[in-house]
C-alpha positions in Angstrom: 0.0 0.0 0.0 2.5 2.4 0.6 3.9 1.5 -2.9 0.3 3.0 -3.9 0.6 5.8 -2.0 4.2 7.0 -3.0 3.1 6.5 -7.1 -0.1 8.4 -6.5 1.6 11.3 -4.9 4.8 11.1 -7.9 1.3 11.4 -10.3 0.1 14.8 -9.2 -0.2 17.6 -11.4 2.3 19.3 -9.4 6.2 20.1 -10.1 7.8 17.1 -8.8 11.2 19.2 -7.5 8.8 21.0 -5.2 7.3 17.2 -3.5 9.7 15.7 -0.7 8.7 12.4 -0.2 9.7 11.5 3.6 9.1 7.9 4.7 9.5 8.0 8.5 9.9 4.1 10.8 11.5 5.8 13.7 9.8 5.7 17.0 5.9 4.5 17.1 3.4 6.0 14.1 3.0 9.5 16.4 6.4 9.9 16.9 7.4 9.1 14.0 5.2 12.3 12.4 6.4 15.0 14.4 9.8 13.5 13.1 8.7 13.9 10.1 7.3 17.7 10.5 10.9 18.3 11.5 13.1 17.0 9.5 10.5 18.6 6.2 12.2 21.6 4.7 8.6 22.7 2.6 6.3 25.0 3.8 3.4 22.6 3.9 3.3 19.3 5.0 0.9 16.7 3.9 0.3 14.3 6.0 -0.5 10.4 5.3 -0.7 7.2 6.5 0.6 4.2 4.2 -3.3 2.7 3.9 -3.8 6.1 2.2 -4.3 6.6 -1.7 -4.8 10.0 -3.8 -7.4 9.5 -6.3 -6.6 12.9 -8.1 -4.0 14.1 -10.0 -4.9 17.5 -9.0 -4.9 17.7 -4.9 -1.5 19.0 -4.6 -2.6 22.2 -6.7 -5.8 22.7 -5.4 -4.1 22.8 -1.6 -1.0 25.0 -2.5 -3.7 27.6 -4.0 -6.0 27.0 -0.4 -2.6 27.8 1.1 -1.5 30.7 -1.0 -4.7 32.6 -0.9 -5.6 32.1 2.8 -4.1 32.6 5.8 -5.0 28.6 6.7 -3.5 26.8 9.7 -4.7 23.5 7.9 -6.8 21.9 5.1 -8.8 18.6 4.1 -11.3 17.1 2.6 -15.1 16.8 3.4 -15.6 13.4 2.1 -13.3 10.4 1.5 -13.3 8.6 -1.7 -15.8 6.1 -2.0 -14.7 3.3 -4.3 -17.6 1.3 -5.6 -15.1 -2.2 -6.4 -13.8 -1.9 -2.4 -14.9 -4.5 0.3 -18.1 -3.6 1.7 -16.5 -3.0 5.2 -14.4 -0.4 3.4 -17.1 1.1 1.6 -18.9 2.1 4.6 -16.1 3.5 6.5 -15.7 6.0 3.6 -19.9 6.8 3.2 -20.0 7.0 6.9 -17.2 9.4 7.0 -14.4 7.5 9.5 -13.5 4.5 11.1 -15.0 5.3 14.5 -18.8 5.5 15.1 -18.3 7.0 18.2 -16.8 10.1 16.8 -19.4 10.2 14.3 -22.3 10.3 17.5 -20.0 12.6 19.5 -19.8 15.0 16.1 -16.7 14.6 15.6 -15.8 12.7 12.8 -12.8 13.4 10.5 -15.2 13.3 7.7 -18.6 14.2 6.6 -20.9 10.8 5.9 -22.1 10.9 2.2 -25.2 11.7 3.4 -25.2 15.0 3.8 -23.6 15.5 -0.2 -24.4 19.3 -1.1 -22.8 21.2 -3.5 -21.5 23.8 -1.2 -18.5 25.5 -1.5 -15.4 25.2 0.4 -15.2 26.4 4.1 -13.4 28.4 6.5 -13.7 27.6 9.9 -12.2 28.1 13.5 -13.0 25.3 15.8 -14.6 25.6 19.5 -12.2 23.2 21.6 -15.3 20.5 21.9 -16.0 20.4 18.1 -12.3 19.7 17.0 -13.0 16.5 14.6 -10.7 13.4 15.0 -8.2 15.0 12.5 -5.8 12.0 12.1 -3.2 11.9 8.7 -5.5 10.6 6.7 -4.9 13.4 3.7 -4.9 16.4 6.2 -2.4 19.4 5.0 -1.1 21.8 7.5 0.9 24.6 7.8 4.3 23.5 8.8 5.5 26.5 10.4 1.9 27.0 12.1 2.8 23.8 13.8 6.3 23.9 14.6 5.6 27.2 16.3 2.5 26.2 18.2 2.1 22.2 18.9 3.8 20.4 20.9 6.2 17.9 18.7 7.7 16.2 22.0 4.3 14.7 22.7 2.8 14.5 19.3 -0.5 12.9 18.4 -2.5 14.7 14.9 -5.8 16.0 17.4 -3.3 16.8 20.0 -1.5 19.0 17.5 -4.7 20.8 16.4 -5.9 21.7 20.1 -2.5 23.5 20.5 -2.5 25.5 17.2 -5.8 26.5 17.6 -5.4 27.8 21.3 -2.1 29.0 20.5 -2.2 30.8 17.1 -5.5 32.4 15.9 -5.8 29.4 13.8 -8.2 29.2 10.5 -8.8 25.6 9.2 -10.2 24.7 5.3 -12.2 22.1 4.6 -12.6 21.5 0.8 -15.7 19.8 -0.7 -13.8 16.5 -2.2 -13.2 13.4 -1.9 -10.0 12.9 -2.7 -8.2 10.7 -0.2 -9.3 7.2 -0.7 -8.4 5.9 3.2 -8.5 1.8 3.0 -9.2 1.2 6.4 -10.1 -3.0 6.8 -11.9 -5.4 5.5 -12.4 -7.7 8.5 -14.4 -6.6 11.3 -12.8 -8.6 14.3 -9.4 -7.7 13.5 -10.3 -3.8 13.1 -11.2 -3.6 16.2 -9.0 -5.5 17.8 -6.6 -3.1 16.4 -8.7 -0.1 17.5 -8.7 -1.7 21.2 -4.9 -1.8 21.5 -4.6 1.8 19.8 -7.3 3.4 22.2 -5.2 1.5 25.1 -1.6 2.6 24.0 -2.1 6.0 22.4 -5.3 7.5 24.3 -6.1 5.7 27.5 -2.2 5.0 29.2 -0.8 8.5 28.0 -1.0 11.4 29.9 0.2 14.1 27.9 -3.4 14.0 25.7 -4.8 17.2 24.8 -7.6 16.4 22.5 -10.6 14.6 24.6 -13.2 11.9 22.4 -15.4 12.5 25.6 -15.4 16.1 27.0 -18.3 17.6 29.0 -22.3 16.9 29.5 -23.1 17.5 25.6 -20.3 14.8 25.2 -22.3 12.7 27.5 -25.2 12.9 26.4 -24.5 12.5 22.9 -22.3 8.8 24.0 -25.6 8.1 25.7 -27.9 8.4 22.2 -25.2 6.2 20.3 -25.6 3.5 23.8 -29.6 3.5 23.1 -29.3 3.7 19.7 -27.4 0.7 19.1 -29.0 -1.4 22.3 -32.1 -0.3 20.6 -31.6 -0.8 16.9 -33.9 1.0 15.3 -32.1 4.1 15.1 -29.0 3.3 13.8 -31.0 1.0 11.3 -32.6 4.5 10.1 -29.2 5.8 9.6 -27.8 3.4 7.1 -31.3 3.6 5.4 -30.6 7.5 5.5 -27.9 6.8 3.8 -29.4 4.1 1.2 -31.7 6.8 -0.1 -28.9 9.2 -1.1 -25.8 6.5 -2.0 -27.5 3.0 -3.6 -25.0 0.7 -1.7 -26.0 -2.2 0.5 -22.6 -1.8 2.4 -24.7 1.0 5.2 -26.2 -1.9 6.6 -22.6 -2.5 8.1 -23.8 0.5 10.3 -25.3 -1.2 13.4 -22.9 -4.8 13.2 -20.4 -2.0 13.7 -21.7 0.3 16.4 -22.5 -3.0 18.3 -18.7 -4.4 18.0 -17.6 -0.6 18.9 -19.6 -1.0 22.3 -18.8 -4.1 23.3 -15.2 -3.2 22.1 -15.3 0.6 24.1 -17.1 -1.0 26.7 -14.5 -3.8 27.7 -11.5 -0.7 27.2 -14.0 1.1 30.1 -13.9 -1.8 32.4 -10.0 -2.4 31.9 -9.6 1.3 32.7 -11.6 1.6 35.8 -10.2 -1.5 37.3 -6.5 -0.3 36.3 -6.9 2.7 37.4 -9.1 1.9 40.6 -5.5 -0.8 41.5 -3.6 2.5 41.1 -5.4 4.5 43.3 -5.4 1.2 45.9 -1.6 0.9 45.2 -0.6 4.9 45.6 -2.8 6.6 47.4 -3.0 9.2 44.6 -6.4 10.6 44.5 -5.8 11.6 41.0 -6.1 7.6 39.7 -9.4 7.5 41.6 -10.9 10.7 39.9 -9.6 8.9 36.4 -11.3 6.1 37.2 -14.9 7.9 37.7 -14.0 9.4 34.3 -12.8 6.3 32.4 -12.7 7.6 29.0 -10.1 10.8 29.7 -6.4 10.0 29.5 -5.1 8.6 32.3 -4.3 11.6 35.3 -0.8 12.3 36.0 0.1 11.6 39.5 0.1 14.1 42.2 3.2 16.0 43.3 3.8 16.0 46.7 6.3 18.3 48.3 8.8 16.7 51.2 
């Protein structure tokens, strides 16, 4: 896949001496980004993952005019692609608009679900701190000096990033209305989230340096309360893929509630593993900062307490 990748990118419709291609395997897949934002020597960096594919020639252009005309902290797309010859399990993904249902509830997906097509033209936006979608690498392009100057590189995750620029810089994001990033996130269920289980353990759940929050407040709440119901209850998300039936003719929205079921059980086992962890650390410490996690199991795990001598 990343062979895909690298020839889609050597395809644009862009001068090739003005592309640096940096393949980074230092470090874990966050660190191994900031590296990259480091060590790049352009003005913007555009940021991928190797399951990533550009379906047009033209991306390149159309960002280095967004970035050349506008004073733009960031830019991507409202849509991925949606491939009609992909596994059904992929297809979704890309008509729903992400590979977490949760974010999609919480609204906060990366992406817009196909759903909600117009033929509106680009945007401008500045985020409020709770609405900051689950901007991963997945074909975003930022401003390289934007970040360098206002993120925090040592403890680097894409969201993380964002929350800094934005309440560091006053920081203007684009989103364009394509779908030009084709993202080819699984085609098996069980062993995508399996994968997503040990991701939200390792890089959300046992870190403390998080800035970006999937859960943050009562609207938060009570928005991971309607996807609970709606998935115990059916119905609801049932309507949704039918939703999106009506618009996109594809059979593969039915994936919609399998999904959010398996993202439940899956979110709900990672609750129970926190609580108990962090419950044993609280026993083990002392630290009432491990108990107050635990009451809040879906935060990043507290740092301990300082105590003076």
């Amino acid at each position: 896949m990343l062979k895909d990748l690298i020839a889609s990118i050597k395809a644009q419709d862009f001068p090739q001496d003005q592309i640096e291609i940096l393949v980074i395997t230092e470090g874990d897949s966050e660190q191994a980004k900031a590296i990259g934002i480091r060590r790049a020597q352009g003005e913007i960096c555009a940021m991928f993952c190797a399951d990533n594919y550009l379906v047009s020639k033209h991306t390149f252009a159309s960002v280095y005019k967004e970035f050349t005309h506008f004073p733009i902290a960031a830019t991507y797309g409202r849509f991925y692609h949606y491939d009609k010859n992909e596994n059904s399990l992929n297809r979704y993904f890309s008509l729903i608009g992400g590979n977490d249902v949760i974010c999609f509830y919480l609204g906060k997906n990366d992406r817009k679900p196909y759903y909600e097509q117009t033929d509106a033209m680009d945007e401008m936006m500045w985020f409020r701190d709770r609405l900051i979608p689950s901007l991963g690498c997945n074909g975003t392009f930022i401003n390289r000096k934007q970040w360098l100057e206002n993120s925090n590189l040592d403890h680097y995750y894409p969201m993380d990033a964002a929350v800094d620029v934005i309440k560091n810089s006053a920081a203007l994001f684009s989103r364009r209305n394509v779908a030009d990033i084709w993202h080819r996130t699984s085609d098996n269920l069980i062993s995508f989230l399996t994968k997503r289980y040990k991701y939200a353990c390792s890089l959300y759940c046992d870190r403390q340096d998080r800035r970006w929050k999937m859960v943050d407040g009562a609207e938060d709440y009570w928005r991971l309360l309607l996807f609970i119901t709606s998935t115990l209850s059916i119905i609801p998300a049932v309507w949704i893929s039918i939703r999106g039936f009506s618009k996109v003719r594809d059979w593969a929205w039915f994936w919609h509630w399998p999904v959010c079921l398996g993202f439940l059980i899956t979110y709900g086992l990672l609750t129970c593993r926190n609580v108990l962890k962090r419950l044993s650390l609280f026993l083990r410490t002392g630290d009432r900062q491990y108990w107050k996690s635990a009451l809040n199991p879906f935060a990043p795990l507290a740092s301990p307490t300082t105590r003076s001598s």
